[in-house]
C-alpha positions as CSV (number, residue, x, y, z in Angstrom):
1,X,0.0,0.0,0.0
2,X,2.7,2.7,1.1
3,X,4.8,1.7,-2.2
4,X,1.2,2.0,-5.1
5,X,0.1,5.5,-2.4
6,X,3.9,7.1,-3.2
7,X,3.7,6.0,-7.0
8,X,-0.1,7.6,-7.4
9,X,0.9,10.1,-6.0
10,X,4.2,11.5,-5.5
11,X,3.9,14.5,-3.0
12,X,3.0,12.5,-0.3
13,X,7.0,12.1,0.1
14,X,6.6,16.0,1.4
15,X,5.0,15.2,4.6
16,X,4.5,12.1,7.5
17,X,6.6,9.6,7.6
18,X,7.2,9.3,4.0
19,X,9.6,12.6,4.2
20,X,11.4,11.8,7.6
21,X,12.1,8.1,5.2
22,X,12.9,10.5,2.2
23,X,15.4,12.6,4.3
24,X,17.2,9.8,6.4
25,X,18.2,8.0,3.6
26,X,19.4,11.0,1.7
27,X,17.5,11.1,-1.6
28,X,17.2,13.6,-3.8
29,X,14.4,12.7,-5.9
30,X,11.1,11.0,-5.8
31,X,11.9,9.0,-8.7
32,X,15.0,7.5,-7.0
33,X,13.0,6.7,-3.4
34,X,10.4,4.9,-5.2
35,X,13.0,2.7,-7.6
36,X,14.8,2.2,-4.4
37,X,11.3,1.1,-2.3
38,X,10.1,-1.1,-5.1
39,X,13.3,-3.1,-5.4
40,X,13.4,-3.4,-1.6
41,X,9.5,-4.5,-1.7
42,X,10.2,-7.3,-4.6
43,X,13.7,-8.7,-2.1
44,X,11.3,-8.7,1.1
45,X,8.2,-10.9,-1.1
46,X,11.3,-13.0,-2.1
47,X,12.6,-13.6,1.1
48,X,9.0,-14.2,2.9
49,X,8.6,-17.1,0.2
50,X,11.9,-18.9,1.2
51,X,11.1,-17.7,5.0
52,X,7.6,-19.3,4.8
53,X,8.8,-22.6,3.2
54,X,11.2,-22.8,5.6
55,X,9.4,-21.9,8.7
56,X,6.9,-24.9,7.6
57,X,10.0,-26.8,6.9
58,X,11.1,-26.2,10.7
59,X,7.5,-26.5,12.5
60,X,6.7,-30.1,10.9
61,X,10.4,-31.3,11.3
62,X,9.4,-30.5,14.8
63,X,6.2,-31.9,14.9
64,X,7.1,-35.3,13.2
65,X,9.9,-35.1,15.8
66,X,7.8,-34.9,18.8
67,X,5.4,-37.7,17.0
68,X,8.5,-39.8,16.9
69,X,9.5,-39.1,20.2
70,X,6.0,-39.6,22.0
71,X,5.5,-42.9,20.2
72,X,8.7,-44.4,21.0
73,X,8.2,-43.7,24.2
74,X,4.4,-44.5,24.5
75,X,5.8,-48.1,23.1
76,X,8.8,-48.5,25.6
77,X,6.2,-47.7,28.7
78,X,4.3,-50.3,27.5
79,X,6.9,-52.5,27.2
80,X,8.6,-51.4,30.8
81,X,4.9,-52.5,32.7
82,X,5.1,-55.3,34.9
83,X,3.3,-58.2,33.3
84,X,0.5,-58.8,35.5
85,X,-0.5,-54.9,33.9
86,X,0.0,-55.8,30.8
87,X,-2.7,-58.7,31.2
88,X,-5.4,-56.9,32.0
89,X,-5.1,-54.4,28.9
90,X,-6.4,-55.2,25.5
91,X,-3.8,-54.9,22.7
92,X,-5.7,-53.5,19.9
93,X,-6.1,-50.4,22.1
94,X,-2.6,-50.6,23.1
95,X,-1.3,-50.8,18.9
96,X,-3.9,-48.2,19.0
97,X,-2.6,-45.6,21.5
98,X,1.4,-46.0,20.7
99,X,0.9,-45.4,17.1
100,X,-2.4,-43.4,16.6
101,X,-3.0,-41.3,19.6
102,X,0.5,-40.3,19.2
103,X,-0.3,-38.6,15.7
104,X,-3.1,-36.8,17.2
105,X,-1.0,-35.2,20.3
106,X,1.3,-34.7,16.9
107,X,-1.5,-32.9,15.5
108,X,-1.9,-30.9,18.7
109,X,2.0,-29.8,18.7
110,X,0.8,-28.1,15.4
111,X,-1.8,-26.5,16.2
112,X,-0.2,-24.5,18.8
113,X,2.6,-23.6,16.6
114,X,0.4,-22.2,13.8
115,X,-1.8,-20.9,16.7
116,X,1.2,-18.7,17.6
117,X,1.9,-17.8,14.4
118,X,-1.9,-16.6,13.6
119,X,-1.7,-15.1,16.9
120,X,1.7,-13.0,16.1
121,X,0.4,-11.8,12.4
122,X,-3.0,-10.6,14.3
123,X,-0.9,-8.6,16.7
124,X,1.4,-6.7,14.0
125,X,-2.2,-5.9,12.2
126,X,-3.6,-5.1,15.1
127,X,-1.0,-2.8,16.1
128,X,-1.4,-0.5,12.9
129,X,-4.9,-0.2,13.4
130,X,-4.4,1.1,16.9
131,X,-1.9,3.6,15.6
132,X,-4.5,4.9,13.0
133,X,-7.8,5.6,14.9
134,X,-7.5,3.7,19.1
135,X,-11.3,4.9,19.9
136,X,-12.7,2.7,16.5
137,X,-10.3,0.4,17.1
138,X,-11.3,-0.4,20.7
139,X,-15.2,-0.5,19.7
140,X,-13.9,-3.1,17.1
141,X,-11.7,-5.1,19.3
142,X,-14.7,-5.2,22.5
143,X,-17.4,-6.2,19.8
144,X,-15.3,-9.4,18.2
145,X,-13.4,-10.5,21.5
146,X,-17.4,-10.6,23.2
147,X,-18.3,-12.7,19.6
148,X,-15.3,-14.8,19.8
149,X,-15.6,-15.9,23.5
150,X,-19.8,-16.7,23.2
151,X,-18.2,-18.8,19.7
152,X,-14.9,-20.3,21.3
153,X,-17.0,-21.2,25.2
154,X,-19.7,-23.1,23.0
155,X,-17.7,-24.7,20.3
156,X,-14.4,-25.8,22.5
157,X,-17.3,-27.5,24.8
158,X,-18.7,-29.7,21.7
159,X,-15.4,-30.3,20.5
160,X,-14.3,-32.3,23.4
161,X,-17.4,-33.9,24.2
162,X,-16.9,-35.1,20.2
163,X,-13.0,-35.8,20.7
164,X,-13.9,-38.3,23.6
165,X,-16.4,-39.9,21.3
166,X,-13.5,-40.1,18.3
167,X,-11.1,-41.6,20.9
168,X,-13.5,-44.5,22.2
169,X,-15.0,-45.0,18.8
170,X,-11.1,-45.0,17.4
171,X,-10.2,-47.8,20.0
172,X,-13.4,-49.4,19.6
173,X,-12.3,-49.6,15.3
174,X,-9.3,-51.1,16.4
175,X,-10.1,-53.6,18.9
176,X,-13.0,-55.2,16.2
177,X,-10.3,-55.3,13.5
178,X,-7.5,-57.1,15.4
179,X,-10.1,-59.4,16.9
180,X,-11.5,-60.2,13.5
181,X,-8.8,-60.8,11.5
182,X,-7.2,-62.9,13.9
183,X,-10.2,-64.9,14.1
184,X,-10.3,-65.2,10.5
185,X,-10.9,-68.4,10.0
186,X,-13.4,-68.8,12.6
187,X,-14.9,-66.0,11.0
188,X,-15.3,-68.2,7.9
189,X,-16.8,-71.4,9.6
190,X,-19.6,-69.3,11.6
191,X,-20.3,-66.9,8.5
192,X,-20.9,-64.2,11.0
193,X,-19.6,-62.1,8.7
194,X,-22.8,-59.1,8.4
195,X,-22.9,-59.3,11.9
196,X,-19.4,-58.1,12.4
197,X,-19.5,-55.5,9.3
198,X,-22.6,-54.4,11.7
199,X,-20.9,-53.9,14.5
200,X,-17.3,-52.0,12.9
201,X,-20.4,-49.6,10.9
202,X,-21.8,-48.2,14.2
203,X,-18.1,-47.8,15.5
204,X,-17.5,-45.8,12.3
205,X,-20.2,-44.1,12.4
206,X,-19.5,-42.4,15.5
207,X,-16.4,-42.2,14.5
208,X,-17.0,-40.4,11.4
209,X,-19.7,-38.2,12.8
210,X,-17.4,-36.9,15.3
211,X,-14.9,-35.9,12.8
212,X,-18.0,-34.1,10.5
213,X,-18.9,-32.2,13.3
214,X,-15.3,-31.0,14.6
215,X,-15.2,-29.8,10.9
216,X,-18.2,-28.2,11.0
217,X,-17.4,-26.5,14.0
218,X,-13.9,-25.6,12.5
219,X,-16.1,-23.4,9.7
220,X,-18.6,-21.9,12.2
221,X,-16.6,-18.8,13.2
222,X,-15.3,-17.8,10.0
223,X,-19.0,-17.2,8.5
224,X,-19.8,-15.3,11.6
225,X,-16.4,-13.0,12.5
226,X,-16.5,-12.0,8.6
227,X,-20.4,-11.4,8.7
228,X,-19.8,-9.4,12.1
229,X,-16.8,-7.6,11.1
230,X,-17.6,-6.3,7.7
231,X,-21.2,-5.7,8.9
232,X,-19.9,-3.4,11.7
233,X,-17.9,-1.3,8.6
234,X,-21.1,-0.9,6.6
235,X,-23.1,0.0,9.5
236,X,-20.7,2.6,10.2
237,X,-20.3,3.8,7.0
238,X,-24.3,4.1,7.1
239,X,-24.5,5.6,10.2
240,X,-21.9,8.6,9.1
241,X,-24.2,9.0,5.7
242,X,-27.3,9.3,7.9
243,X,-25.7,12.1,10.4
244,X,-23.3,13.9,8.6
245,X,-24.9,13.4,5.2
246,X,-21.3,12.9,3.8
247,X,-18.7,9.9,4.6
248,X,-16.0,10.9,1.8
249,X,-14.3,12.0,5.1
250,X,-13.5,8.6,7.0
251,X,-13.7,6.5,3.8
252,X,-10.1,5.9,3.6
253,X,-9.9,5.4,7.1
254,X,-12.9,2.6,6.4
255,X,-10.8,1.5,4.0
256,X,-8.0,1.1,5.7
257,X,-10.0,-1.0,8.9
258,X,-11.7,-3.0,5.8
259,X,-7.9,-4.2,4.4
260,X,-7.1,-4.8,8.1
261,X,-10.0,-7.1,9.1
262,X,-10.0,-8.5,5.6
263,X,-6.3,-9.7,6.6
264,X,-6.9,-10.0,10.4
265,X,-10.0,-12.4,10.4
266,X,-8.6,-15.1,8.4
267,X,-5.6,-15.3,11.4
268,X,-8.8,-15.1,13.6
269,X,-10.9,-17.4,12.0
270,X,-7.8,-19.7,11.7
271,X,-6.4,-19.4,15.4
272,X,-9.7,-20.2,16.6
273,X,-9.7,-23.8,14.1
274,X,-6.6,-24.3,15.7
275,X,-8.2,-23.8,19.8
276,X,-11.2,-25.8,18.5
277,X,-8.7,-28.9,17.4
278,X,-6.8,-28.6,20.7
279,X,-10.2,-29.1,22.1
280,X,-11.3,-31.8,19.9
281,X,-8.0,-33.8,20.9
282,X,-7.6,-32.9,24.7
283,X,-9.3,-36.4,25.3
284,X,-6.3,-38.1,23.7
285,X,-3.6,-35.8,25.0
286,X,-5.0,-37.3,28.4
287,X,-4.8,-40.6,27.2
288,X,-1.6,-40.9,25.8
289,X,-0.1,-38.8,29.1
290,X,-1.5,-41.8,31.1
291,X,0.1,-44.1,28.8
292,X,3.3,-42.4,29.3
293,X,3.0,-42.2,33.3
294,X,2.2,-45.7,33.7
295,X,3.6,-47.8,36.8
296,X,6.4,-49.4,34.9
297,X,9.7,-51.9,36.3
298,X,12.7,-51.1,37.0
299,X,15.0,-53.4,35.7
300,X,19.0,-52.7,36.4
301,X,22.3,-54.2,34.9
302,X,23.0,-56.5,38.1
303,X,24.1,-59.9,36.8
304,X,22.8,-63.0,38.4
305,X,25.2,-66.3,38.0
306,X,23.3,-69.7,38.1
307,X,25.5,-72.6,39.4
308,X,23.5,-75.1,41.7
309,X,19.5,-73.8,42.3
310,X,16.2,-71.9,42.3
311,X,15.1,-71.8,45.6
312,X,11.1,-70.4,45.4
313,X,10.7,-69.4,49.7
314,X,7.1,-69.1,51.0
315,X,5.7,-67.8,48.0
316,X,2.2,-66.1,47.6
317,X,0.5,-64.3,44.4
318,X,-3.2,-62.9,43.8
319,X,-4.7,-62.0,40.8
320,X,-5.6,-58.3,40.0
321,X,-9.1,-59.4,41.4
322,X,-7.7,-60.9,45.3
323,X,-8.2,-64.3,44.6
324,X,-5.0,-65.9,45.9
325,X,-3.4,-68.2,43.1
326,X,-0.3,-69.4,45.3
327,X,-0.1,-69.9,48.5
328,X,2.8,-71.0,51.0
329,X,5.0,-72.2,48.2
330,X,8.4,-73.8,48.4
331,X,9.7,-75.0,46.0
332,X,14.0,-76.6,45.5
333,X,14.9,-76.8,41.4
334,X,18.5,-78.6,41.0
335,X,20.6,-76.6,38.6
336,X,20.4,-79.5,35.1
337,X,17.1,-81.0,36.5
338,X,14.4,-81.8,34.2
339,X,11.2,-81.0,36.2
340,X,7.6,-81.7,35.0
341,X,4.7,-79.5,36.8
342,X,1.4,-81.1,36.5
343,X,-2.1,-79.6,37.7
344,X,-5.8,-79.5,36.7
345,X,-6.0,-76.0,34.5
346,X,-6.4,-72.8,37.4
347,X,-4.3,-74.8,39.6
348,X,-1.4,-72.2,39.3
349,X,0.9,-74.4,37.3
350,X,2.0,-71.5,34.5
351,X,1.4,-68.6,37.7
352,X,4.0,-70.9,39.3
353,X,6.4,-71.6,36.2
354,X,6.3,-67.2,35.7
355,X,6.9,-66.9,38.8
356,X,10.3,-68.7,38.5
357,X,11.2,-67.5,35.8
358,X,11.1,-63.6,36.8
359,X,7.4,-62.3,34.4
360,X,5.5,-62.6,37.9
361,X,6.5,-60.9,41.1
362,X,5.0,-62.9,44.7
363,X,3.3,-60.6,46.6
364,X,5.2,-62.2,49.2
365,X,8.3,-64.6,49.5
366,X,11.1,-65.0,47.7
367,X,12.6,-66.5,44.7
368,X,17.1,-67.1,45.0
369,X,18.9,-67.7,42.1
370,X,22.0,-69.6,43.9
371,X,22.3,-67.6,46.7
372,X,21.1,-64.4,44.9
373,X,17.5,-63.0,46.1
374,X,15.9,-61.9,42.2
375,X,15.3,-58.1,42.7
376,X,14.8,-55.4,40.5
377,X,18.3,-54.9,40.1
378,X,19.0,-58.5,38.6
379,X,15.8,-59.4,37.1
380,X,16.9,-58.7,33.4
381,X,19.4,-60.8,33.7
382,X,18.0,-64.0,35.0
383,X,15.2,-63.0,32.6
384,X,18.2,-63.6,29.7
385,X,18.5,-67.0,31.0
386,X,15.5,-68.6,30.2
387,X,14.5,-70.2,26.8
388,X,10.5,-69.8,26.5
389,X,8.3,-72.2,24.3
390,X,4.3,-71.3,24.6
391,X,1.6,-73.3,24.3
392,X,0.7,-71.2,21.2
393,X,3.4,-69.7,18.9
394,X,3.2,-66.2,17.4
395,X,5.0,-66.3,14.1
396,X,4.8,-62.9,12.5
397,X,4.4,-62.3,8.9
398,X,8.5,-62.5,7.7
399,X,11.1,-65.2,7.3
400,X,11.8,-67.7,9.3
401,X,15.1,-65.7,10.2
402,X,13.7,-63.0,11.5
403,X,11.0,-64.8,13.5
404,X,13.7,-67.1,15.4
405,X,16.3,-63.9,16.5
406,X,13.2,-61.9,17.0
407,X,14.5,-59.2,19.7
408,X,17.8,-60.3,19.3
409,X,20.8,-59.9,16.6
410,X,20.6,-61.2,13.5
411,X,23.3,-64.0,13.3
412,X,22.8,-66.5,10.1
413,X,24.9,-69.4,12.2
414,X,23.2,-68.7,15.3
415,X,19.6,-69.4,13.4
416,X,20.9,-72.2,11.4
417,X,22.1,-74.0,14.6
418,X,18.7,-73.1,16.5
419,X,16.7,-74.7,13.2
420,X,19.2,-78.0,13.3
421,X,18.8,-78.8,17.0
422,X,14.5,-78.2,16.8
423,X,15.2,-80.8,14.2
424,X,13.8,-78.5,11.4
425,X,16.1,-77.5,9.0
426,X,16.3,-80.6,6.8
427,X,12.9,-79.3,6.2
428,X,13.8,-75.8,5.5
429,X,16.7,-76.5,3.0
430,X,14.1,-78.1,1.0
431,X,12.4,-74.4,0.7
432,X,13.8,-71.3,0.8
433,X,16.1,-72.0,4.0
434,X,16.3,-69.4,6.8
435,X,14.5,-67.0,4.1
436,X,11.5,-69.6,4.3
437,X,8.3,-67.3,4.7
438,X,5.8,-68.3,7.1
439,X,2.7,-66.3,6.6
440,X,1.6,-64.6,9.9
441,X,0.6,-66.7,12.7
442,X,2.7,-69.6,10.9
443,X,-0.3,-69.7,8.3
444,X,1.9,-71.4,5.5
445,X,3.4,-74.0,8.5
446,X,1.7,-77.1,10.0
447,X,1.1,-77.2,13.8
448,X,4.5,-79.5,14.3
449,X,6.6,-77.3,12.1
450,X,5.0,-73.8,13.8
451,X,6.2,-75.6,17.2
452,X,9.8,-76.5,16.1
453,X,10.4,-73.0,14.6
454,X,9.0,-71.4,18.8
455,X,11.4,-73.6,19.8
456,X,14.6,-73.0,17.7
457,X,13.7,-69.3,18.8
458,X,13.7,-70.2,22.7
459,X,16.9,-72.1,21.9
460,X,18.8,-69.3,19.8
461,X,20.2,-67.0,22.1
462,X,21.7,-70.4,24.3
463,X,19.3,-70.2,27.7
464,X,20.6,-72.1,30.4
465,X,16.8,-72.9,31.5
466,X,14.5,-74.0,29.2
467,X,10.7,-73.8,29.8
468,X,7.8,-75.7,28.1
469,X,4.2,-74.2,29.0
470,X,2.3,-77.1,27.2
471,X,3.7,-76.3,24.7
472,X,2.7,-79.6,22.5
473,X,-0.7,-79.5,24.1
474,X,-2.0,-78.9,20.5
475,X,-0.6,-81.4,18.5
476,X,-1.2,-85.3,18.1
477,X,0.3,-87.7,20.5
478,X,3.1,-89.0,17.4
479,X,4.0,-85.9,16.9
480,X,4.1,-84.7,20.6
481,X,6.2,-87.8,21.1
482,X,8.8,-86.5,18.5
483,X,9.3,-82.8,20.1
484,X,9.4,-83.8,23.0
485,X,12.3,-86.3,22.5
486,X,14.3,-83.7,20.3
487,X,13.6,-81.2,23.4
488,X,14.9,-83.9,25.7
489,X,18.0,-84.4,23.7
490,X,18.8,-80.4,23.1
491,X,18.4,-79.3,27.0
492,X,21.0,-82.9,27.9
493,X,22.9,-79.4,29.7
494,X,20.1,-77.5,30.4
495,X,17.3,-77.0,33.4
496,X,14.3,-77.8,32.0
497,X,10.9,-77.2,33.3
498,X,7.6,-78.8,31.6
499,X,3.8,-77.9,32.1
500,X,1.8,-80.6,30.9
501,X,-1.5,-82.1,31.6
502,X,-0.3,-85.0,29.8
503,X,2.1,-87.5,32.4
504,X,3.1,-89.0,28.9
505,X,4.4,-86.1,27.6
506,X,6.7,-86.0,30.9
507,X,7.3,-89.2,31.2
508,X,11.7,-88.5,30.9
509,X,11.8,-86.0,33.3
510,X,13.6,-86.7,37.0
511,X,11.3,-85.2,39.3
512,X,7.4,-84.5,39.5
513,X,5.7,-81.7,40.8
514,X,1.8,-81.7,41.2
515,X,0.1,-77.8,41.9
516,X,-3.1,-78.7,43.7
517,X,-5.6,-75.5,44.7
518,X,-2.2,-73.1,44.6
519,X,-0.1,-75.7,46.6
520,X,2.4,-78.3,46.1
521,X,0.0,-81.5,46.6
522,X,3.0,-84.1,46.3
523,X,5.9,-85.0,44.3
């Protein structure tokens, strides 16, 4: 505006601020001031396009770094919880919150950056108006800051009540997709499949109706402040007209307020989006704060030697509900002893069997490793001992590589070994080897191969405890018979520890344990 005023017309360089500029800088001609000006006006657009580009450059890099930040550490809390806490969560909400609430506090981050932003290019507008004409600019300022807080008190307040919905609803999508697909083939058999599409459409609905609405509510002020505002200059204008019967006299002044709202409103209209998504997301800003302040364990560098026992003193444990589990256990394991724990199921036997091997704290009593009380300080490393085969196997979607030095490093020897001693890789060399896809949940493997490939992972890192939680339940009693004698013949140096319903399937073991009602009932 100052540079196309000076170039219409020229004399205004003989008064204001336009001479004091003339005189400072020495010119001597108008022609030479405004050559000068426009080249200084066509550097300052080019620099506020390289400035812009890389001011957005700099406030995503910071929010995708914050996003990073928060998930990682949203998925190392959950990973730090003690065990018995992780049980009693659902993991579809967890996958939920590490990966997708995170993005939303992301989302957060930048709104209150372009919040700031809005807020700082208001305030420099704002600033000229008040220099021009304070009284009008007051009136102004009390009519739209009255309109803005009636707009922001009542669309903040359905925001959040629509952000909790989002959040649940969001979890909600989750959960019924992770449940479903790994239910898939159950899925097929009951041909429930309408009834499930049923149930994931009403999730979705709220889901989607929540986001509608928050951008609905985004759109609301907008269509207001720039009804208010320019309203307010016309009804001046009209006001002037009717009492003075002439408004040439504050039309450029109207003007100038018009070119300032008509810039201010949009960083209005735009601050006030970024309040309402604040709003909208406060819900999971909660949520994924309580994911990040959760109880979690400590777990310090403090090695543990095994040489001659486990020693389980007087143990207790209660479930998250108070119903005791254990109770008065004691319990002597021989350091190379192959011990079989047998029980009716919800006797305590795998309670027992976590217990020992450091996933379960006893609300009272002790567990020694030697002569070494497990703590805290040495749990990760007696937890590094023990060689872990489940009664059911999670193979992800990848080789059969990376599934047996999952969590650990990759070491083509190390797997090959692990795969010869489960007395699988005569099998493998006839496929692809340790590149051998197995389709997630060991889809493309049968029940006997799935098993061998948990095992060759318990055995790849070299545990000097091996643990079977009936583990060959599943399978038929020829090929039980198999695994079980190739997992009697790879732990020859190894404690080993079997839960079994089965006495056949621990028929080679030295002793015999039987958990009766959370006690030892005999041996």
């Amino acid at each position: 505006m100052p540079f196309i005023s000076i170039v219409s017309n020229p004399k205004l360089l003989e008064e204001g601020w336009y001479k004091k500029a003339f005189d400072y800088f020495g010119f001597t001609s108008a022609e030479s001031f405004i050559i000068i000006l426009g080249i200084g006006i066509i550097f300052f657009y080019f620099f506020r396009a390289v400035y812009s580009v890389l001011l957005t450059w700099a406030v995503n890099r910071y929010s995708a770094g914050m996003y990073k930040y928060l998930s990682k550490n949203v998925f190392k809390t959950v990973l730090s919880v003690p065990y018995k806490a992780y049980a009693q969560k659902n993991s579809g909400e967890l996958i939920h919150s590490i990966y997708s609430e995170t993005m939303d506090v992301n989302r957060i981050i930048l709104n209150i950056l372009q919040l700031s932003s809005e807020a700082f290019t208001a305030l420099m507008v704002y600033t000229v108006i008040i220099i021009l004409n304070w009284k009008i600019t007051l009136v102004v300022t009390a009519t739209l800051v009255i309109m803005i807080t009636i707009l922001l008190a009542s669309i903040t307040k359905m925001s959040r009540v629509q952000g909790e919905k989002r959040l649940a609803s969001g979890r909600n999508m989750n959960r019924t997709l992770k449940e479903t697909l790994m239910n898939f083939k159950f899925v097929k058999l009951k041909g429930n499949r309408e009834k499930i599409l049923n149930v994931y459409g009403d999730v979705i609905e709220v889901y989607s109706r929540s986001e509608v609405i928050c951008n609905v509510l985004g759109h609301v002020p907008k269509s207001i402040l720039e009804s208010l505002g320019f309203s307010l200059l016309v009804a001046t204008v009209v006001f002037i007209i009717w009492i003075y019967h002439d408004a040439s006299a504050v039309i450029p002044l109207i003007s100038m307020y018009a070119l300032a709202l008509y810039r201010i409103l949009p960083s209005i209209h735009r601050g006030m989006g970024n309040i309402n998504g604040i709003s909208y997301l406060q819900k999971t800003l909660e949520s994924v704060d309580e994911s990040l302040n959760q109880n979690i364990e400590t777990e310090g560098d403090e090695i543990v030697a095994f040489e001659q026992k486990i020693i389980l003193e007087n143990i207790h444990y209660k479930y998250v509900t108070g119903d005791e589990i254990l109770s008065n256990v004691s319990l002597e394991i021989k350091k190379g002893v192959k011990l079989a724990i047998t029980g009716e199921s919800g006797s305590g036997k795998s309670t027992l069997v976590d217990i020992i091997i450091g996933i379960h704290k006893p609300v009272s009593g002790t567990v020694y490793v030697d002569s070494a009380a497990l703590t805290d300080e040495n749990i990760k490393s007696w937890r590094k001992k023990i060689g872990y085969i489940p009664q059911s196997i999670y193979l992800f979607d990848g080789t059969v590589a990376e599934n047996v030095s999952f969590g650990s490093e990759h070491d083509e020897e190390k797997i090959k070994k692990a795969l010869q001693m489960a007395n699988i890789w005569d099998f493998l060399h006839t496929k692809e080897g340790v590149n051998t896809i197995v389709g997630e949940g060991g889809i493309q493997l049968s029940g006997g191969q799935l098993q061998r490939i948990g095992i060759a992972r318990a055995l790849y890192d070299d545990p000097e405890v091996l643990v079977l939680d009936e583990a060959t339940s599943a399978l038929d009693t020829e090929t039980e018979k198999k695994i079980m004698e190739e997992i009697y013949n790879v732990s020859k140096t190894k404690t080993l520890i079997v839960i079994a319903h089965r006495l056949s399937t621990v028929e080679h073991c030295d002793r015999k344990i039987r958990i009766e009602k959370g006690k030892i009932a005999h041996e």
